[in-house]
N, C-alpha and C positions, 0 to 999 in steps of 0.2 A: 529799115525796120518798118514793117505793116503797122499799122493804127491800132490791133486788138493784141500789141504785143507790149513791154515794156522789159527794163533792166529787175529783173526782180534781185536782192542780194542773198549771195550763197555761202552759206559759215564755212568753215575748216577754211585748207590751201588749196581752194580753188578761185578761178574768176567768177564774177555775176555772167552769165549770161541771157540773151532773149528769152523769153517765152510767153503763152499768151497767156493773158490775164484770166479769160477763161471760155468757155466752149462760144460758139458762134450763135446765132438766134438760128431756130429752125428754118431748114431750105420752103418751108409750107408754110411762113409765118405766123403759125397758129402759135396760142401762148399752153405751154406744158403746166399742168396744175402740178401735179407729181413733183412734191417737196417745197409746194407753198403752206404756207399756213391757212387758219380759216378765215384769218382778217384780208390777207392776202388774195386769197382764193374771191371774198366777197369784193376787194378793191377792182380783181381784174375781172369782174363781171359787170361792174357799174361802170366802169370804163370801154367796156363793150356795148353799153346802152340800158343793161338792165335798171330799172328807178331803185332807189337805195330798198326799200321792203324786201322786194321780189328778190333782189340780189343776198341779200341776209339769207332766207329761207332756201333756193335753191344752193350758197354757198352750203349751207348746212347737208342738203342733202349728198349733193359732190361729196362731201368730206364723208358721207358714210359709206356710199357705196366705191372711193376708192381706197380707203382702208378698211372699214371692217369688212367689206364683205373680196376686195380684191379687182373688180372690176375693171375692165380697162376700155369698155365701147360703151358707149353713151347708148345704145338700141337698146342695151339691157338694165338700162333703169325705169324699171316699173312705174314707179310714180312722179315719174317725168311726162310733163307733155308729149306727144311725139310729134309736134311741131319745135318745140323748143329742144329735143333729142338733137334733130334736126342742126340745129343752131348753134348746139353745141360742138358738138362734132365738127363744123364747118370753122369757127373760130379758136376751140382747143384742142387739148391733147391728153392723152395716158397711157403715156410709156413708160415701158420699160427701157434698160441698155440694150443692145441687140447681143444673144448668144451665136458665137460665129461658132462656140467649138466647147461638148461637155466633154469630158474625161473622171471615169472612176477608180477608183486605185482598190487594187488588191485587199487592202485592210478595209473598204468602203467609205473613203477619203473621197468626196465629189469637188472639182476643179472646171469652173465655168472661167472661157476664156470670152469678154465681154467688151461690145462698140459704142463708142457713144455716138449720141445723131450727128456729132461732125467729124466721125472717123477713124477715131485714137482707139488704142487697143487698153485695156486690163485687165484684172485677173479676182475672182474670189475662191473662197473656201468654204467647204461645208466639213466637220469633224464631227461623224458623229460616236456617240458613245453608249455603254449601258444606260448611263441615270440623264446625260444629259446630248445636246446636237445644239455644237457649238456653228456658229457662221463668221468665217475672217473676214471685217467688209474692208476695201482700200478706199482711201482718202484722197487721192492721187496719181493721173496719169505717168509713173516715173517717179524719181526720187531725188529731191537734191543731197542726199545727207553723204553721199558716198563711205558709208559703213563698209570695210576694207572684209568681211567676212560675210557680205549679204552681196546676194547677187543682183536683187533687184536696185541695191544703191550703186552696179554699172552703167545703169542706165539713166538719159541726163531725164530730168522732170520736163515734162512736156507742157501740162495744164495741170489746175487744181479739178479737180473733181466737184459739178455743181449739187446741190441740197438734193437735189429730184434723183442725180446722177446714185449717190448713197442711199437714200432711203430706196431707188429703185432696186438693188441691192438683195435688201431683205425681204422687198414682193417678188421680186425673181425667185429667190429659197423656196416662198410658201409656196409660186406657182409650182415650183418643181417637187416640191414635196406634199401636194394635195392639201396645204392646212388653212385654204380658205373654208367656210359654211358653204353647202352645199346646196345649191337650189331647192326654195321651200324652206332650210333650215334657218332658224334666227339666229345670226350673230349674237355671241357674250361682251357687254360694252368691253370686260378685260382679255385681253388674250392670256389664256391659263397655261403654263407651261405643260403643266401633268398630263401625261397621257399625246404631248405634242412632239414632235422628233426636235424642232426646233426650239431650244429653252433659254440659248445666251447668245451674243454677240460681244464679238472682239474686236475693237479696233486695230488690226494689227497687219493688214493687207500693205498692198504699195502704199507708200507715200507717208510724210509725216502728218501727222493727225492736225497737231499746233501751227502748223506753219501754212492749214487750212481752217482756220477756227471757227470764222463765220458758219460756211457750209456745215463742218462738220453739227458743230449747234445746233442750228435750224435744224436739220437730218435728226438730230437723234431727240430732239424736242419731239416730232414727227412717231417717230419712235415709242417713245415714253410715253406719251398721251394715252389716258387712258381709254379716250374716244376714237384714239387713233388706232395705231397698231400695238400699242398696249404693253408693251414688255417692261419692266419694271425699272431701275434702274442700276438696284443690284444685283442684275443678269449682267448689265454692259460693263464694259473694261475700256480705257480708252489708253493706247500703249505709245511712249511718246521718250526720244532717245535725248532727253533734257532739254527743249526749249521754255527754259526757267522763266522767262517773262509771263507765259502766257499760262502756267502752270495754274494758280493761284485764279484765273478768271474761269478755267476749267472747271475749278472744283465750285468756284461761285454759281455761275452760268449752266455750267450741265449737268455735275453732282456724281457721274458715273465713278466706278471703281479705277484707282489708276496705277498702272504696270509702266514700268522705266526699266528701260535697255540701260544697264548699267556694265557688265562685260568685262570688267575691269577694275582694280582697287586702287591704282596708282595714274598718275600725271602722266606718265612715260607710253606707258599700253595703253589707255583709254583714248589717248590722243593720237595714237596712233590705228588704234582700232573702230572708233566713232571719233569721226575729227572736229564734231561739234563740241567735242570738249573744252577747243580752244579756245573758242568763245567762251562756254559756260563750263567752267570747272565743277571737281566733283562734290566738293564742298560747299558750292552754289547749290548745286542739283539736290543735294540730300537737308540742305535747310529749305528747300522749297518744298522738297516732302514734309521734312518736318513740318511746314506751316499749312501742307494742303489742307483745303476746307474737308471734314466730314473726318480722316480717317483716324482709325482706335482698332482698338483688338477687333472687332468685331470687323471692321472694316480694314484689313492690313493692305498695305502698298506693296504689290510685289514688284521687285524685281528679279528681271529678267539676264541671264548668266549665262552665255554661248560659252562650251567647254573648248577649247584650244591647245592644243597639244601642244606641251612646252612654253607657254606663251602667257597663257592668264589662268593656270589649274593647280598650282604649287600649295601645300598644306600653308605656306605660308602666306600666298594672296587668301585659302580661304581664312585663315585665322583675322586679318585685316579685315574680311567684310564683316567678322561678325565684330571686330573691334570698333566700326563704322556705322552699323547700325546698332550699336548698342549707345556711343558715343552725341546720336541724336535721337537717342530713345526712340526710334521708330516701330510702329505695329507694322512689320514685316512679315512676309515670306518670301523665300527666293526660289525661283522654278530655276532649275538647270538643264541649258536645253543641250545635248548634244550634236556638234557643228554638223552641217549636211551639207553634204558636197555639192560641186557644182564644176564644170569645166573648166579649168583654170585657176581657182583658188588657190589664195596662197597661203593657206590653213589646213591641216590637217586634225579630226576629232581625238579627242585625249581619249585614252583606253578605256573600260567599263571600269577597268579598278579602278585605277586614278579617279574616274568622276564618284565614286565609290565615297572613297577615302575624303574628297572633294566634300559631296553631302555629309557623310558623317558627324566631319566638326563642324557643320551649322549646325548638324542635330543636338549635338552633347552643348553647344552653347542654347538650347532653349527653343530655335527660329526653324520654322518646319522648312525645309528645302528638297523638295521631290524633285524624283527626275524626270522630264518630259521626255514620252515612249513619241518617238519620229513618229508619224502619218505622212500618208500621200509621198515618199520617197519618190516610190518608183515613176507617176505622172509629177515628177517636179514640185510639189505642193506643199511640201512641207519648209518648217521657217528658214526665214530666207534665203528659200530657192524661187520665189515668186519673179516671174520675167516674162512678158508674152509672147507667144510662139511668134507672134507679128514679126515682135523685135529681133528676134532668134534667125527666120527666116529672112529679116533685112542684113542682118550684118553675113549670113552664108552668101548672101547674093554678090554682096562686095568684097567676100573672098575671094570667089569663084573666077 
């Protein structure tokens, strides 16, 4: 086993296996700012040489022109030396992931297939809609959770996704959807959704969110600022298929809205279907809701309900979930997604009626349960069909 690797431990029945702790340092040695902080950002400027003033004042300015205004080459910051431009450039960085591959779907679902500087492949989403353009950001090279109805939980997790890797993420979106200030124009310290294609983020990409918590933090700290990229925090959702330890430091720590892949009402299918259940039962999961920091009607928890044919869609699973969330008083809602194919699954989608009849007795018990309309089918994009063509194209090869 290499030095940048370790046993990391994997829930359900599977083995721990290797992987790396996390991406490599740049092959150019330069230090990437993109998902430091401003303390951060000023620590590795005086560590560069800067004397601690000069390093305060241009950390400041770094931080504006690579968030509010999107910036990614030092040439174009104006009220920079252009000796010290110079100097920066040569020592840092401002990247993005690399786009190896866009794809747009038919309903206008956008699907960027995405490299990190040491060569891993993944995946985002962009959903956009009338009122609002939504972005799925991933957390994670790969997935350890092996969710038996998610495609991307075939594949084994690779790396964590670092801070710079996520926030880069959501400057990717804006680059691609024009919603930096325009040269000449002055940035708003808040990024305003109105009027913006882009208005929410979901954490709901590869990988599990908790079992990256650091990253993700920093990242959406990054995010949230309002000096930063500005988005609020009741735009974000943070979707996490019950790692109940970390629950509770989420809602402390970052405060976003939070969505649980729940899939199931009983011991038997949950554990069967997300096998992190083994670890954390469902009775754990839903008192950790119950105690999340922030949430109330205003704030409800949703959960998240992949429809399954024959399997977890029976009038009577749904009458148990509202017997479950009524039973922890939870400010719910349940989104019902239905299941979306993938080559080889061993699930098939329960019928429009069934999911029907399904939402209804959430409705008459009180608890809104809409039905989430598929996007991005047809370019693979829609929930858990996320898998990179990388990974796709490796496993055809070792067919072949």
């Amino acid at each position: 086993m290499s030095a940048d690797t370790a046993i990391m431990p994997i829930p359900g029945p599977v083995d721990p296996v290797p992987v790396p702790r996390a991406g490599k340092p740049r092959a150019d040695g330069r230090t990437e700012l993109v998902g430091l902080s401003r303390e951060q950002i000023r620590a590795a400027l005086e560590e560069a040489g800067l004397e601690p003033r000069q390093a305060k004042l241009r950390a400041k300015q770094l931080w504006h022109w690579i968030y509010n205004r999107g910036v990614s080459d030092f040439a174009a910051m104006s009220d920079v030396a252009k000796p010290q431009r110079g100097w920066f450039a040569e020592s840092f960085a401002i990247t993005r992931p690399e786009v190896v591959e866009a794809q747009v779907s038919s309903d206008g679902t956008r699907k960027w297939l995405l490299r990190t500087h040491d060569g891993h492949d993944f995946e985002m989403v962009f959903i956009p809609d009338a009122d609002r353009g939504t972005l799925c950001v991933s957390s994670q090279v790969g997935c350890t959770l092996n969710c038996r109805f998610c495609h991307t939980g075939t594949m084994q997790l690779v790396r964590n996704l670092e801070a710079g890797e996520i926030v880069g993420q959501v400057m990717l979106a804006r680059d691609g959807l024009g919603e930096w200030p325009k040269p000449g124009e002055e940035p708003a310290n808040n990024y305003q959704p109105e009027g913006r294609m882009l208005t929410n983020i979901v954490m709901m990409g590869m990988g599990e969110p908790l079992y990256n918590f650091d990253n993700v933090r920093d990242a959406l700290k990054i995010v949230m600022d309002g000096d930063g990229l500005g988005l609020s925090k009741r735009r974000i959702t943070l979707s996490t298929s019950g790692v109940v330890p970390m629950m509770a430091r989420a809602g402390e720590e970052i405060g976003v809205n939070l969505a649980v892949s729940l899939h199931a009402v009983t011991k038997e299918i949950r554990d069967e279907i997300v096998p992190l259940n083994r670890k954390y039962g469902i009775e754990q999961l839903l008192e950790a809701c119950a105690a999340y920091p922030g949430a109330n009607n205003a704030r409800r928890i949703t959960f998240e309900y992949v429809m399954l044919e024959g399997k977890n869609d029976s009038d009577e699973h749904a009458r148990e979930l509202v017997r479950l969330i009524c039973q922890y008083r939870l400010p719910a809602k349940v989104n019902l997604i239905p299941f979306n194919p993938w080559p080889g699954a061993p699930y098939e989608c329960s019928s429009p009626e069934r999911i029907r009849a399904f939402s209804n007795i959430i409705f008459e018990a009180g608890i809104s349960a809409p039905v989430r309309t598929p996007r991005g089918r047809d370019i693979d994009a829609a929930c858990g069909q996320l898998k990179t063509a990388a990974e796709r194209r490796r496993r055809n090869r070792e067919a072949a």
